[in-house]
N, C-alpha and C positions, 0 to 999 in steps of 0.2 A: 493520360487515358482515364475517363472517368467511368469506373467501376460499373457494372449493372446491378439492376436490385430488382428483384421479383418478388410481388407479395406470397405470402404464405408461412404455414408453422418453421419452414427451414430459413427462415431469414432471420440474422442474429445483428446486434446495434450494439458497436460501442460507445463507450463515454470517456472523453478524457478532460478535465477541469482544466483550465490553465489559468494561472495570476501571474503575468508580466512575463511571458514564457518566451519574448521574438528573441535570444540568445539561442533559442535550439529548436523553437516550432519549425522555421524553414526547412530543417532537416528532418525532423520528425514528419512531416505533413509530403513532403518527398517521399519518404519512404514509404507513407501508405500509397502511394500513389503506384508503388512497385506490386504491392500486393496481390497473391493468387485471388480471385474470390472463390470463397468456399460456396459448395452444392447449397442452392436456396439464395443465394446471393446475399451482402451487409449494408448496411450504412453507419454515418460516422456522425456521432454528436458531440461538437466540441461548445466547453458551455465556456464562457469569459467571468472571468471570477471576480471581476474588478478591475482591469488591466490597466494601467496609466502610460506605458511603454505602446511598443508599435504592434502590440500583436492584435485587436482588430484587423488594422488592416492584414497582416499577414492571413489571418483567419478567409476575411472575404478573396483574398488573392486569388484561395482553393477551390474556391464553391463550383467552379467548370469544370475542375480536376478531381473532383470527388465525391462519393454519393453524402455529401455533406448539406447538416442541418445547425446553424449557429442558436446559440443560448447565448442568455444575458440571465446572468446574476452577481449584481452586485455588492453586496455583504459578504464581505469574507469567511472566508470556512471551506474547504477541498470537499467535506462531507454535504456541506449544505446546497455547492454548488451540484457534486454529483444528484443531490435528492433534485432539486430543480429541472435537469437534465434528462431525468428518469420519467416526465410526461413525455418525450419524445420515443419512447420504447417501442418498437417492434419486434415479433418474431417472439420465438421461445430462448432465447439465449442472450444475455447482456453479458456483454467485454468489457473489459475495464482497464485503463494502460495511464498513462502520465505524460507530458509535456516533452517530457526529456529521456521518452523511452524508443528504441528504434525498434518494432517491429522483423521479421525473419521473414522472406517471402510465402512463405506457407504457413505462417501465424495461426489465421482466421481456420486455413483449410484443417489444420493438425487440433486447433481446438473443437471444431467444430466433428471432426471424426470423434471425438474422446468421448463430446456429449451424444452423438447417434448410437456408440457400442455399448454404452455405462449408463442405461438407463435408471439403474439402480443409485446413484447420486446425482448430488445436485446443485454442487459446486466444482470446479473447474481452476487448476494451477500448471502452472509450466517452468521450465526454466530461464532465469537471468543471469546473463551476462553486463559483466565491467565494458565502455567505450570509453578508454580514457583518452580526453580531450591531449593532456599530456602526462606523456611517459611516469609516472610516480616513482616517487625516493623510495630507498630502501626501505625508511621507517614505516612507511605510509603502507606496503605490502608484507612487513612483515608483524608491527606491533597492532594494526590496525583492527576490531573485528568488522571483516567484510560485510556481512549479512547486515547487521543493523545500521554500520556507520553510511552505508552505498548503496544499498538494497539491492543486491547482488546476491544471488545463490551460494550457500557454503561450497557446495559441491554439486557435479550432477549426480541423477539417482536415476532408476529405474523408475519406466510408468507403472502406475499401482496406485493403492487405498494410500491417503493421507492424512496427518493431522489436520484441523480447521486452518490453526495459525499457517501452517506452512504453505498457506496461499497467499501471497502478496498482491496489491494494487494494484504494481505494475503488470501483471500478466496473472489476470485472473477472470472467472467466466462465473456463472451462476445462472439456474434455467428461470426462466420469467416469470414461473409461476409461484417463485414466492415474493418477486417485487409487486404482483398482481392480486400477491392475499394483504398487500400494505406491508411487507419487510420494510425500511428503508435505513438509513446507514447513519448515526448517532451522530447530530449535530454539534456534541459538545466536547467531543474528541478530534481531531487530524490538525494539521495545520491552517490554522485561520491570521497568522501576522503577528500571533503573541511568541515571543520566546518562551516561553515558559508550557506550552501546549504538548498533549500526550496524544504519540506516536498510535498505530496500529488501527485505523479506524477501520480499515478492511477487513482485520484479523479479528478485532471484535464483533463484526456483522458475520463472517463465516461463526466464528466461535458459538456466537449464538443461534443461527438457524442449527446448528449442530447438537446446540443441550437442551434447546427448546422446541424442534421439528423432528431430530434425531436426523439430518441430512448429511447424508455420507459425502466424501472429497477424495478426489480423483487428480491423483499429479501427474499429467502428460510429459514423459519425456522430451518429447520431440514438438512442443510448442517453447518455440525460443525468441525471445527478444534481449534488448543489450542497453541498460542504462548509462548514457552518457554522465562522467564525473567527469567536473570543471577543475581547474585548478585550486577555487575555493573551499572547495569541499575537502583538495588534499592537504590543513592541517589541523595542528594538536587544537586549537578554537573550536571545529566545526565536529571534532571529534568529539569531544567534551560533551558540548552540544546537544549531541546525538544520543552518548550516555545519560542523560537525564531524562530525557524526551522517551528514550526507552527504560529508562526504571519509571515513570507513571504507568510504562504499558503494561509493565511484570506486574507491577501491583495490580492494575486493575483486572487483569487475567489472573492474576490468583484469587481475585474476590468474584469473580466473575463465575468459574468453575466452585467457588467454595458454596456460592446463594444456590447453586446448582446441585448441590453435593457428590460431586465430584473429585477422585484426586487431585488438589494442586500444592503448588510448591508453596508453604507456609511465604507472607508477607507485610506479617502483622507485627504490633512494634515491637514484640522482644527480638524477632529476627531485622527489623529495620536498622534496631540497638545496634547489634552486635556486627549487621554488617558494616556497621557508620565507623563502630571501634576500630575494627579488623583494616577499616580502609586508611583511615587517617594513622594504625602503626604503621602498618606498609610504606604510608607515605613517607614517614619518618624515619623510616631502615632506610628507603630509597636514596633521599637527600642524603642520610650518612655516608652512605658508599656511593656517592655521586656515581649510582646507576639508570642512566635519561630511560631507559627501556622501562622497569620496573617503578620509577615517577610515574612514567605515565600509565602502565598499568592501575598503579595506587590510584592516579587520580581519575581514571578511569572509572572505579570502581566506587568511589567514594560520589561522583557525580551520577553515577546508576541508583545509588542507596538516595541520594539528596531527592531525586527523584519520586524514587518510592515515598521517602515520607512527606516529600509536597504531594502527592495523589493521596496518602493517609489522612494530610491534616486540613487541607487546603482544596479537595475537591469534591462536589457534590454526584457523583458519578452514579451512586444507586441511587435508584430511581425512587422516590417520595412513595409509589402507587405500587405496592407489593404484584399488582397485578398487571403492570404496565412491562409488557414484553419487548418493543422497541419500533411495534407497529403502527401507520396512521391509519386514520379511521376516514370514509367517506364526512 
């Protein structure tokens, strides 16, 4: 069934990026196809980020089945693709989801209520759920942290006011009118094909409409979707991984809040120091009492800090132009 779409202020457009995504787009692109449409009616812009795999075609497969518009950006970067994407915008509400996220049948309808009642913000989050491809080991559910390793919600919570970060990628919304004053989402952050790249490029585009427009955030309980985890995803490599990728995020969220002045959690190199010490004893207790749990914690922990100090030493993240907010200009 392909969706209808009515023009007007109530019509909302998502985007979701994909690079080499045909392992999960068939199911993912299924599922939108289940969706309620919400009052005002959507559409869906799926931009190709470079694909070498089958997912063109899997893309055009849809386009009968969905109020779908294809992009093409080929240079790498999740961010730069989504900025690409972002000429296709209609409506006052852009969605924003992932390759490998399955949508709730009332997705669109539950986010798009949040933005009609809460006209007082101006960002938009919901809850994630784990799709585990297969069953996970003990380790994997019990040492693992959810949230950043899977991008899975810690927990459910009630709908209410939220922190900026506590919007994720995968299920998040923001009203049109600040992609239409030039917001657009920092090219030099998310994942672009380098292992070495820092996480969060969503949480620092909330973060910032937040210290620099003062734009309040809204977590819908009851907009749900469910990220599918592969089997690769479930081990100690991808975990690792993960921690590094999220200590450039902490750093740069603590610099980010501090140009701000704002509270944040100190992550400048006396605290870099001591967390690199603290991790590598641990690692060294660990290994003595051949405890695999608390290894991996250590090395966890030590891969979060390596992190941080490659985003301290190694990254050009603030912006040269004291006065360069993160907006493009006509």
């Amino acid at each position: 069934m392909r969706a209808g779409r009515r023009c007007g202020a109530g019509v909302l457009t998502v985007f979701i990026a994909t690079h080499n995504g045909g392992r999960t787009l068939p199911r993912v692109l299924d599922a939108y196809t289940q969706l309620v449409p919400p009052p005002g009616g959507w559409k869906l812009v799926l931009i190709d980020n470079g694909s070498d795999d089958d997912s063109p075609r899997i893309l055009r497969s849809f386009l009968d089945r969905l109020p779908l518009a294809l992009v093409s950006e080929p240079r790498r970067g999740k961010n730069r693709a989504l900025n690409r994407g972002l000429g296709d915008l209609e409506g006052d509400l852009a969605v924003f989801s992932d390759d490998d996220v399955l949508p709730a049948r009332d997705w669109l309808v539950q986010l798009r209520a949040a933005a009609d009642q809460h006209p007082e913000c101006g960002a938009f989050g919901g809850h994630i759920l784990p799709a585990w491809d297969v069953p996970p080991d003990e380790w994997v559910r019990d040492w693992v942290p959810s949230a950043p390793v899977f991008g899975v919600s810690d927990a459910p919570r009630d709908s209410g006011p939220c922190e900026p970060t506590k919007i994720w990628g995968s299920n998040m919304a923001v009203r049109a009118e600040w992609l239409r004053r030039g917001h657009r989402f920092d090219e030099r952050i998310g994942p672009n094909g380098s292992a070495t790249y820092s996480m969060g490029g969503e949480t620092e585009f909330t973060l910032r409409l937040a210290l620099t427009e003062n734009v309040a955030c809204w977590h819908c309980a009851d907009a749900h979707v469910s990220h599918i985890i592969g089997a690769r995803q479930m081990t100690r490599a991808f975990a690792l991984k993960r921690a590094f990728h999220l200590g450039r995020c902490v750093r740069r969220e603590s610099a980010q809040r501090a140009r701000a002045g704002q509270p944040h959690v100190p992550r400048g190199p006396r605290a870099i120091c001591q967390g690199l010490a603290g991790a590598l004893a641990s690692l060294a207790s660990a290994r003595r009492s051949a405890d695999a749990r608390r290894e991996f914690e250590a090395r966890w922990q030590l891969s979060l800090w390596a992190g941080c100090l490659y985003e301290a030493l190694g990254s050009r993240y603030a912006p040269q132009d004291p006065t360069d907010d993160g907006r493009i200009t006509a």
